[in-house]
C-alpha positions as CSV (number, residue, x, y, z in Angstrom):
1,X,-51.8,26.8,-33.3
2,X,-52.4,29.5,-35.9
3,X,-49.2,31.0,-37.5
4,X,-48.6,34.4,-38.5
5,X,-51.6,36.2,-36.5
6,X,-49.5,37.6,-33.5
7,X,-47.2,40.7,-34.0
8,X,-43.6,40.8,-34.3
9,X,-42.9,44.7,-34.0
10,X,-42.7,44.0,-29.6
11,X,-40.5,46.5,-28.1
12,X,-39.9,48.4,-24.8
13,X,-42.3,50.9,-24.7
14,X,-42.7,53.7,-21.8
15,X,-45.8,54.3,-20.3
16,X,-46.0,57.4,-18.3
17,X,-49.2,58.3,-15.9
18,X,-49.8,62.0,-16.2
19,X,-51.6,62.2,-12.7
20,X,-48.6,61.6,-10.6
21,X,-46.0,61.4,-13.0
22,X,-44.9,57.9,-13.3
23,X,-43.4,56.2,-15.9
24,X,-42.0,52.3,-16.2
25,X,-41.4,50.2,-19.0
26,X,-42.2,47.1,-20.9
27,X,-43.0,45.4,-23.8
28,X,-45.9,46.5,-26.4
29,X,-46.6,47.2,-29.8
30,X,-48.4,50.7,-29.6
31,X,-48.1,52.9,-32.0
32,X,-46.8,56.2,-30.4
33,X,-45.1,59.7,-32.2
34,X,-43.5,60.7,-28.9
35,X,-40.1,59.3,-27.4
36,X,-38.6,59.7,-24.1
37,X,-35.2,59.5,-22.5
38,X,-35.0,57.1,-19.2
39,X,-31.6,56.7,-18.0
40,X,-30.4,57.6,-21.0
41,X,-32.2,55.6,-23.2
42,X,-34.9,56.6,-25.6
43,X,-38.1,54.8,-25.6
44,X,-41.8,55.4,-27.3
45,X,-44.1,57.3,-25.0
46,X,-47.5,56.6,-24.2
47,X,-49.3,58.6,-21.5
48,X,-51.8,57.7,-19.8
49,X,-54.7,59.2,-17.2
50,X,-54.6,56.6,-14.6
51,X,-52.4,53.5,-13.7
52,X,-51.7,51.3,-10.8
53,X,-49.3,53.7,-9.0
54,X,-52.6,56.2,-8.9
55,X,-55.6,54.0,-9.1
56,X,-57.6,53.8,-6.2
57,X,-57.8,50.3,-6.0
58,X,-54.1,49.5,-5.6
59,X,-53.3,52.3,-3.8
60,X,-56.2,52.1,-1.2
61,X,-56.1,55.9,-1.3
62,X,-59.8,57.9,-2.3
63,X,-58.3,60.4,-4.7
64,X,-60.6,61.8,-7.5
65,X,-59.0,62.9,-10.3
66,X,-61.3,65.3,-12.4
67,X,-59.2,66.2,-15.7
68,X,-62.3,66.9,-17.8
69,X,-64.5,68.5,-15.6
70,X,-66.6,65.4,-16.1
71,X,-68.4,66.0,-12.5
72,X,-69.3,69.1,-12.9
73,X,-71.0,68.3,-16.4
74,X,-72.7,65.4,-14.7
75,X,-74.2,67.5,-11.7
76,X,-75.4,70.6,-14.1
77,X,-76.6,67.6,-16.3
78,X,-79.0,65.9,-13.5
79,X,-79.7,69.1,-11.2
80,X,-82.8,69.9,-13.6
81,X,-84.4,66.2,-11.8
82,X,-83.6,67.5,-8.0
83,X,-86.7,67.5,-5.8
């Protein structure tokens, strides 16, 4: 095994989904400016669009989540090619 080419800065690190709020904890090494306090504890934020509490998938829920207005570009985009 290769030494020296895995980093040594892992640390609890929050992870918060903006759609619905979430947030758990575990190990990483991302690099993050913003903290938050769970339970009294502050961790390094990172938030994030989408995770398994509010994907689709593990849920088995259809929810669209439109944050950018991503549809709406796409359908002005392609309504030129309608028939």
């Amino acid at each position: 095994m290769r030494k020296d080419i895995h980093p040594e800065n892992y640390r609890l690190v929050a992870f918060k989904d903006m759609s619905n709020d979430d947030i758990f904890l575990t190990k990483s090494t991302a690099d993050t400016k913003e903290t938050i306090e769970v339970d009294g504890v502050e961790y390094p934020l990172v938030k994030m669009e989408i995770s398994r509490t509010s994907h689709p998938f593990y849920t088995g829920k259809s929810k669209l989540i439109d944050t950018a207005g991503r549809i709406d570009k796409f359908k002005n985009k392609y309504s030129k090619f309608k028939k």
